[in-house]
Each structure stands twice: as C-alpha cells, then as structure tokens.
C-alpha positions as CSV (number, residue, x, y, z in Angstrom):
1,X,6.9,-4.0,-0.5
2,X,10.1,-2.5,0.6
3,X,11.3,-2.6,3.9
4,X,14.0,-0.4,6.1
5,X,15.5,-2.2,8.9
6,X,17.2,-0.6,11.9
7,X,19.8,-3.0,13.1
8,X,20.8,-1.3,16.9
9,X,23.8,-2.4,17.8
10,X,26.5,-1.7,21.3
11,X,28.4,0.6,19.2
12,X,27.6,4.8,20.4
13,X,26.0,6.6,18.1
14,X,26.5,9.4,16.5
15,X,23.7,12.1,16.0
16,X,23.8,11.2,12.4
17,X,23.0,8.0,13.3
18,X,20.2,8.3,15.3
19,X,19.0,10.9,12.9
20,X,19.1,8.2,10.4
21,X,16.9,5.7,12.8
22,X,14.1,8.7,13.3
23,X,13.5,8.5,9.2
24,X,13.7,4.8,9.4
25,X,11.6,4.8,11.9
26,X,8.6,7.5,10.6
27,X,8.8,6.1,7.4
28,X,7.7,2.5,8.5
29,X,5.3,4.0,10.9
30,X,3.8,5.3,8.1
31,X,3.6,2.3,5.7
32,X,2.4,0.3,9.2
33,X,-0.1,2.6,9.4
34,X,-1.1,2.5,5.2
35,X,-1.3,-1.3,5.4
36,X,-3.9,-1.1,8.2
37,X,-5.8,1.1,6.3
38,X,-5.4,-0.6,3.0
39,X,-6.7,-3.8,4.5
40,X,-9.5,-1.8,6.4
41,X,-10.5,-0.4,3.1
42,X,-11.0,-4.0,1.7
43,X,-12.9,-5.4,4.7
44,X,-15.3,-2.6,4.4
45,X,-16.2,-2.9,0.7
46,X,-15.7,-6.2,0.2
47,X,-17.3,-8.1,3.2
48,X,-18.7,-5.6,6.0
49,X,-20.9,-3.6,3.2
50,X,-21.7,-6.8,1.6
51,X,-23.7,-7.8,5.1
52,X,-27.2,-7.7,5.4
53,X,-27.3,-5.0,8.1
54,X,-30.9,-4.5,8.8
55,X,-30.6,-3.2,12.3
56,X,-31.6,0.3,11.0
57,X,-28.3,1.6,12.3
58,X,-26.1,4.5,10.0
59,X,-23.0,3.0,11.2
60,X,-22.6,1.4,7.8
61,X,-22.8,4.1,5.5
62,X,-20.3,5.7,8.2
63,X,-17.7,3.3,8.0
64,X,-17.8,3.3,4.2
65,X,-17.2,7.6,3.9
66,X,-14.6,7.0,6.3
67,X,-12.8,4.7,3.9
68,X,-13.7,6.8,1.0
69,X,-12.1,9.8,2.7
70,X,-8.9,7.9,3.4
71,X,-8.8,6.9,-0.5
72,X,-6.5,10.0,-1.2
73,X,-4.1,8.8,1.4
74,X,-3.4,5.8,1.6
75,X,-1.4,5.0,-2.0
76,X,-0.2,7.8,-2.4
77,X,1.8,7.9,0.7
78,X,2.9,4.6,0.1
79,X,4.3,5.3,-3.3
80,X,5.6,8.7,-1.4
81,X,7.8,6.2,1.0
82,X,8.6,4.0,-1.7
83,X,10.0,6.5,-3.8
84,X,11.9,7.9,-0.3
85,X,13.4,4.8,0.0
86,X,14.2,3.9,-4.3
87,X,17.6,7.0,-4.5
88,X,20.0,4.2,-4.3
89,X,18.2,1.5,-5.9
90,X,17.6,3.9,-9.2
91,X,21.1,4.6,-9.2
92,X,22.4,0.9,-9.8
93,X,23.6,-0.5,-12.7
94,X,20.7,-1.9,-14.7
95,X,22.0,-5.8,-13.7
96,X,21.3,-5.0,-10.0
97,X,18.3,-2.8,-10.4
98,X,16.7,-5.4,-12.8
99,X,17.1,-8.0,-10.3
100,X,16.7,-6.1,-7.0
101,X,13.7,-4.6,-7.6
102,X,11.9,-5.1,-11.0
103,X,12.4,-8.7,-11.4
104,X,11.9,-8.9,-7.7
105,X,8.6,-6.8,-8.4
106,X,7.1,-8.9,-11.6
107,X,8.0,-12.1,-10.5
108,X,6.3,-11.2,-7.0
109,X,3.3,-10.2,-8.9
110,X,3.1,-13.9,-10.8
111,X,3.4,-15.5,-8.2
112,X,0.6,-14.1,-6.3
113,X,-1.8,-13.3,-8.9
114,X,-1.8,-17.3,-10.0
115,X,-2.3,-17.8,-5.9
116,X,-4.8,-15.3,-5.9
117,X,-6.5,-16.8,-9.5
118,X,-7.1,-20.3,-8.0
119,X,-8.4,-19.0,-4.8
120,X,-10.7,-16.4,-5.7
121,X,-11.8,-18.9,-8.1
122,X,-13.4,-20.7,-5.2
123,X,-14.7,-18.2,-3.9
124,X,-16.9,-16.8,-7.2
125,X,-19.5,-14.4,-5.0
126,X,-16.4,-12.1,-3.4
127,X,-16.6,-8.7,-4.8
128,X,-13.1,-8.5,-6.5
129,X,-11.7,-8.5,-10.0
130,X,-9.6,-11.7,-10.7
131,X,-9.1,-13.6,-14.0
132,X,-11.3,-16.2,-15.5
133,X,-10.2,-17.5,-18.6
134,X,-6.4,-17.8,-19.7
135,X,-6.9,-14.5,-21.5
136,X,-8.1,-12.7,-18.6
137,X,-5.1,-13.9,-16.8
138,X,-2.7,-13.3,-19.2
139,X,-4.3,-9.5,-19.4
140,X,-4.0,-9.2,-15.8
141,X,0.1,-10.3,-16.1
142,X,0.2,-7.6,-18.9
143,X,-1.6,-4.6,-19.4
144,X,-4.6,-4.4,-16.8
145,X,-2.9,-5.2,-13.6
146,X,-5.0,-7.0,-10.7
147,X,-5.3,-6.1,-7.0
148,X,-2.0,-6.6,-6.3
149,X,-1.1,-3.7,-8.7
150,X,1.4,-1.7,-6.0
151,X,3.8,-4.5,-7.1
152,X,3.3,-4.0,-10.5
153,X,3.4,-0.6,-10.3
154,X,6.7,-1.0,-8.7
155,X,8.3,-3.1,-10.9
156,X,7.3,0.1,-13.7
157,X,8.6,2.9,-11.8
158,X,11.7,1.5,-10.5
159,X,12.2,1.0,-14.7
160,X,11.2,4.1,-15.6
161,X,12.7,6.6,-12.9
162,X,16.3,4.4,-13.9
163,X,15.8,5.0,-17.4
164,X,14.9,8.5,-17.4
165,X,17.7,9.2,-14.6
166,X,19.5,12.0,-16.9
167,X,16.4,13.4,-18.1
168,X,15.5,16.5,-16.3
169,X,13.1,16.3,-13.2
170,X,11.2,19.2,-13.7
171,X,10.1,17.8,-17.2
172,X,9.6,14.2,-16.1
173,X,8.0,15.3,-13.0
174,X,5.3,17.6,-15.0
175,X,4.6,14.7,-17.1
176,X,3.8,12.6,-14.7
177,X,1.6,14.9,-12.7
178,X,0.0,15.5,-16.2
179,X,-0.6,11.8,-16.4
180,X,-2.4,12.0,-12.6
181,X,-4.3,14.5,-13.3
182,X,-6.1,13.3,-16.7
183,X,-6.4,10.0,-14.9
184,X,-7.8,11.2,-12.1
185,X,-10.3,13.2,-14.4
186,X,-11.5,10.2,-16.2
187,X,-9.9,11.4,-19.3
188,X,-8.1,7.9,-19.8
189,X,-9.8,4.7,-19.9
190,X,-8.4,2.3,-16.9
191,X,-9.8,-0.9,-16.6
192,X,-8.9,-3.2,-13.5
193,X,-6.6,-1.1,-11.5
194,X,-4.6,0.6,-14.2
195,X,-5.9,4.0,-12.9
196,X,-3.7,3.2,-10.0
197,X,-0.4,2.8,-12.1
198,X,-1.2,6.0,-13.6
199,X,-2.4,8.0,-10.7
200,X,0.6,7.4,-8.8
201,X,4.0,7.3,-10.2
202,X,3.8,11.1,-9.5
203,X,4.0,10.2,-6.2
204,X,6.6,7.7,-6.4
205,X,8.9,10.3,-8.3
206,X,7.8,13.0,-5.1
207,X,9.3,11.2,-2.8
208,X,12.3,9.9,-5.4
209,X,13.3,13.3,-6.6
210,X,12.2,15.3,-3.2
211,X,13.7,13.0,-0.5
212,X,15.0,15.6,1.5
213,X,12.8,17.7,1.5
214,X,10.3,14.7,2.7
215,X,12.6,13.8,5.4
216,X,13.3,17.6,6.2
217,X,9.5,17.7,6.5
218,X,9.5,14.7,8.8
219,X,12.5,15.5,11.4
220,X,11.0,19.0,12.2
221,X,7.4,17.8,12.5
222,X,5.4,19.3,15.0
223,X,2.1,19.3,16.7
224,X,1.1,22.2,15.3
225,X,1.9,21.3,11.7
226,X,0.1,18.2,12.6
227,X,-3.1,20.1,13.2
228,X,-2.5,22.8,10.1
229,X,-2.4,19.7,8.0
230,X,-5.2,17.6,9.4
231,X,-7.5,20.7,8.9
232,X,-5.9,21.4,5.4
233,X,-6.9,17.8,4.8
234,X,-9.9,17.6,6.0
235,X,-11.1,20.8,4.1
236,X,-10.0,20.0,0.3
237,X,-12.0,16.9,1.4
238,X,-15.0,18.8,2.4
239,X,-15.2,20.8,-0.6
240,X,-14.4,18.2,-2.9
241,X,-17.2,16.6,-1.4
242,X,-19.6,19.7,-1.2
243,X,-19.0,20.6,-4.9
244,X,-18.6,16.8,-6.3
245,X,-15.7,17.6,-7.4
246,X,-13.6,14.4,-7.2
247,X,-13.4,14.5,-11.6
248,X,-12.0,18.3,-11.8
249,X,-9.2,18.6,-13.5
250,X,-6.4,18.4,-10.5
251,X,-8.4,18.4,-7.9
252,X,-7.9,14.7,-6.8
253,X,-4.1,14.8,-7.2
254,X,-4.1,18.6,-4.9
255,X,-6.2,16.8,-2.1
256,X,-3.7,13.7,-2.1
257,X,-0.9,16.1,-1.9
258,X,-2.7,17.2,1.5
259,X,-3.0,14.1,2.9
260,X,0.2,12.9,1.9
261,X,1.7,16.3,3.9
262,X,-0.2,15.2,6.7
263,X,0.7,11.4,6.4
264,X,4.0,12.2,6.7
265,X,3.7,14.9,9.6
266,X,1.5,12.3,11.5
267,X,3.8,9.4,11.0
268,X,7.0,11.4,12.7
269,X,4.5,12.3,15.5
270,X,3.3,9.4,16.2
271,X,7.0,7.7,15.7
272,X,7.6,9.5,18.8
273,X,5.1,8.2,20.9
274,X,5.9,4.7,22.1
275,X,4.7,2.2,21.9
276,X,2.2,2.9,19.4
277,X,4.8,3.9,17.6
278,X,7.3,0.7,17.6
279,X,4.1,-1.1,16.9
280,X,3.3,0.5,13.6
281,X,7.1,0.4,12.7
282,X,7.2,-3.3,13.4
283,X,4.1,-3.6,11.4
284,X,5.7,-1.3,8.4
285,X,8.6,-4.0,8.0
286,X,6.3,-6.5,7.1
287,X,4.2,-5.3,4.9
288,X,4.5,-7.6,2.3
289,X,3.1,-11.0,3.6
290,X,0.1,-9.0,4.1
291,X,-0.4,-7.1,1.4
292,X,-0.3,-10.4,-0.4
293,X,-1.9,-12.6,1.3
294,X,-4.5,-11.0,3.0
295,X,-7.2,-10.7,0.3
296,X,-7.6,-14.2,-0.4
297,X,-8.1,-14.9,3.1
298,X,-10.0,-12.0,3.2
299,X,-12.6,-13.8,0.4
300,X,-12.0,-17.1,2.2
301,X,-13.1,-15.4,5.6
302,X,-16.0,-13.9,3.9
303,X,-17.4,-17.3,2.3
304,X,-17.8,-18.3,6.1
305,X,-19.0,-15.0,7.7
306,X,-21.7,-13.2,5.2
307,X,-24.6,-15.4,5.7
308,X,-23.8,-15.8,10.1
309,X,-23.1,-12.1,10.3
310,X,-27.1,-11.2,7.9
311,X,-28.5,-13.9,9.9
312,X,-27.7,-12.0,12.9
313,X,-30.9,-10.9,15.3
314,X,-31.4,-7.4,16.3
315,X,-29.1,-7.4,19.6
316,X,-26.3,-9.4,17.8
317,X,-26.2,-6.8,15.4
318,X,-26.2,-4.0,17.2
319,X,-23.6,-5.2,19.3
320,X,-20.9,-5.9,16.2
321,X,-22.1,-3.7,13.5
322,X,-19.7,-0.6,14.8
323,X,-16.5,-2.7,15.9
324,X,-16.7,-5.5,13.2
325,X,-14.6,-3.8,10.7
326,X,-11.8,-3.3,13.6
327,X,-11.9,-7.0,14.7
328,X,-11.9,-8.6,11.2
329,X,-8.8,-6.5,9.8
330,X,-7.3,-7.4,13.2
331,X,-8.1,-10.7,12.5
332,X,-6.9,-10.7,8.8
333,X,-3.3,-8.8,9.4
334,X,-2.6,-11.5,12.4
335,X,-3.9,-14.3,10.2
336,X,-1.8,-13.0,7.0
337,X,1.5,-12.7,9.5
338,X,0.9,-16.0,10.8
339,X,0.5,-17.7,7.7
340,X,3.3,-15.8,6.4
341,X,5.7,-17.5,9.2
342,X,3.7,-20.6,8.8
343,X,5.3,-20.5,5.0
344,X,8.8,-19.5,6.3
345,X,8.9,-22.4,8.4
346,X,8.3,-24.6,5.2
347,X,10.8,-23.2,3.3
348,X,8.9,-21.6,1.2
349,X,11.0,-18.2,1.0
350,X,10.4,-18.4,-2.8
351,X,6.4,-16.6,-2.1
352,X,8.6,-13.8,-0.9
353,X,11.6,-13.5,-2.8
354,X,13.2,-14.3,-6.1
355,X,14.8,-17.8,-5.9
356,X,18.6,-17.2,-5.8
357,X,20.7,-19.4,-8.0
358,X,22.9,-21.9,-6.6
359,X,26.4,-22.0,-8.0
360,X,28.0,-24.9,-9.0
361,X,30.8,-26.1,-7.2
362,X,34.0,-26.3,-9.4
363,X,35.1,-29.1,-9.5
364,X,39.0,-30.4,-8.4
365,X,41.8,-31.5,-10.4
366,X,43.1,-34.4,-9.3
C-alpha cells in the first residue's frame, strides 16, 4: 500500500508546509486506523466466530455486526486515500507509472498470493479462498483476484485512471459509480473478491479527481462535523438494516459515501489528538507488511488456537470471549511488523518491492 512520509527537518516552516504535514498526517491516521480494522474484520470471521463459544454469552454475534457495520468503511476509505495520494503518479509518463505503481502492484500480488498458496495450503480448515490446483492459481493471478485484491485492484486503477486521463471526469466518474452500484446490487456475477475491484474504483477516482475537496474537507474538520457525520452514518446503516436493504439499487455505494465522509472527518480529529494520533500515523506508513502478511499468520495462529480456545471451561470463556478479538489483532499486527523487519534484516526487500536492476559497470579502455 502506499505510503506518505513526513521527513521534519531544522529548516522553519512555512504554513504551507505544515499545512502539507496535517494532510500527511490525517491521511495515514486514516489508513492506520483501516488496517486495524481490516485485520479486525478477518480475526472475527475467520477464527473468533469459528470458536466453539458455548458460554451462552451474545458477545459473539456482537462483535460480528460490529464488523459487518464497518464493511462500508473500511475499503472504501482506503481506496479514498489511495486515490488522494495517485494525482502525481497518474500524471507520469507511462515508463514511470508502469513501474512505480502497476508493476509494483502485480508483481506485489505474485508474490504474496504464491506465499499465501503454500501456506494456506497447510492450513486446509481456515475459512478463506486460496487456490488449489494450477488452474485455480492461475485464475486467482488473472481474472478472480484473491484476498490480497487491494493490490490488484491497484495495479487496475492506477492503469485505468492514466489511460483515461483526457477523458472527461464527469463521464468516467458516472461509469464507475454505475459499475458500484450494479455490483453492489448483485447484478454482476463476482466470484472471489472481484466484487471488490468493481465496487471500489469509484472510490479510488473520488479521492483522484476530488483531492481538494477531500483535503478541504479534512483541514476544516470539526467536532461538530464529526458528530453530524457519525449520526449520518450510523442512520443509512440503521435503515439499511431495518428495511434489508443492503441489494437496492445505490443504496450500498450512498451509505459508503457516509462513512467515507465520516472516516475522513474522524481521521483529521483524531490526527490532532496525540498520541493516539502519531500512533495511527506511524501504523498508516506501514501498512503493507501487514496487509500481506498478516492473513497467513492469521490461519497459522488459528491452527493452534481453535480447538484451546472451544476447549475452554465456563470461567475461561467468559473471561476472553469479549477482549479476544482486541488481543489477537494486537497480536497479529505486532507479529506481521515483526516479521516484516525480521525479513528486512535478511535482505529480503524483494517481498516489498520490485527488484531494481543493477547496471553494469562499463568497462575501461586501456
């Protein structure tokens, strides 16, 4: 995933400057706080609702509508940042772009989905699509993208917003919502995560073709926009809840566009409160290592805790079924960062980026 750094140096600043750092700075909040929350999601479906829970308690269907309601927030505000962040990148020549990003994307996405392949292999009983057969894999390269889809996806938009640069926005921008919305319907089929790819690039184009108004929106947050937006939020998801809903016809895309609104308003808040706030900015420039890495530790993990955790008595139960969630995506995000300098210290900066080519040395005429 992309990354802003702020490099403070002993030179003054100017207000531009620091007006530059508070962007910087809400916009990795944000994608700190989206990683939690992606990796949250997949402890919850994928190992804490798997448990055996038979303590009687309603903590676990809690846990798993709080995840649900988060679903409309957490990618799209990603794909929001991203698409912040991609002005620049789009506006390279294709050499640069191609390497910088969508090669950078795709080859990223190999990589880890033949990591991910051998290790979920392992590890048949986790609840997660990966590839079985040579076909299935070379499916998953192709046309029905695996978990690891936001790189995917990335490696697509970046291509498509820089090859539709002098096409009008309003056109490109309607077709994209257009593509949300029938997704989000169920009009298309989308096996695997493909319904990702499609939902999303509206988003990604948002924040591409809308950056200052995003930013704008950021820099004059305010408490009270913070609350409009948490209640807007919170009711398109209690009606789309109430009326089952979630398939209308733009009804998923509108209540994403809520809580992206409020994403964005609560990241600049909580930018400002320290040091929550440096914490989830710290976290936001890393989000790579763990977005790859942490769901086959997460199965790995779950191979060792599922039958301990149902075997549980009463009192030991009680005692973790509410906080277990919190302590194993803890666990998880400071196990993925670990192993993620662990893998630095090898050398083994190819996981992370594309291999750079070493030149040749000419050599002298004697």
């Amino acid at each position: 995933m992309t990354t802003v750094r702020i490099h403070d140096g002993n030179a003054r600043t100017t207000p531009g400057a620091d007006a530059t750092r508070q962007r910087a700075q809400w916009a990795d909040v944000a994608k700190g706080a989206c990683i939690i929350l992606v990796v949250l999601w997949h402890v919850i479906v994928k190992d804490y609702l798997q448990i055996r829970w038979h303590a009687g308690s309603p903590v676990p269907s809690a846990w798993g509508t709080l995840g649900e309601q988060l679903l409309p927030l957490r990618m799209p505000l990603f794909f929001t940042i991203s698409g912040v962040f991609a002005a620049n990148a789009v506006n390279r020549p294709w050499r640069v772009l191609g390497r910088s990003r969508v090669a950078k994307f795709l080859y990223l996405y190999a990589v880890w989905l033949l990591i991910h392949t051998v290790i979920l292999a392992a590890v048949p009983d986790f609840d997660t699509a990966h590839a079985d057969s040579v076909l299935g894999l070379v499916e998953q390269l192709t046309i029905t993208p695996s978990n690891l889809w936001y790189l995917y996806a990335l490696a697509l938009y970046f291509a498509f917003a820089r090859a539709v640069r002098w096409a009008p926005r309003p056109v490109i921008f309607a077709a994209a919502a257009a593509l949300s919305v029938i997704t989000a319907a169920g009009v298309l089929a989308t096996p695997g995560d493909r319904g990702g790819v499609y939902q999303n690039l509206v988003f990604f184009l948002g924040g591409l073709y809308f950056k200052p108004y995003v930013e704008r929106w950021a820099t004059t947050a305010t408490n009270r926009r913070l609350a409009l937006t948490l209640v807007a939020y919170a009711a398109a998801l209690t009606v789309m809840a109430v009326t089952g809903g979630q398939r209308w016809v733009g009804v998923w895309p509108a209540v994403s566009v809520a809580a992206v609104a409020f994403g964005v308003t609560a990241a600049a808040r909580v930018g400002r409160w320290r040091p929550v706030g440096d914490a989830l900015a710290a976290l936001g420039r890393r989000t790579l290592p763990i977005y790859v890495i942490h769901m086959p530790l997460l199965a790995l993990l779950h191979g060792f805790l599922v039958g301990p955790m149902s075997g549980l008595g009463g009192i030991g139960q009680a005692l973790m079924v509410a906080e277990y969630p919190i302590l194993l995506t803890a666990a998880v995000i400071g196990l993925s960062l670990a192993i993620h300098r662990g893998l630095l210290a090898v050398r083994a900066t190819w996981l992370f980026e594309v291999p750079r080519r070493r030149r040749q040395a000419t050599p002298r005429r004697t």
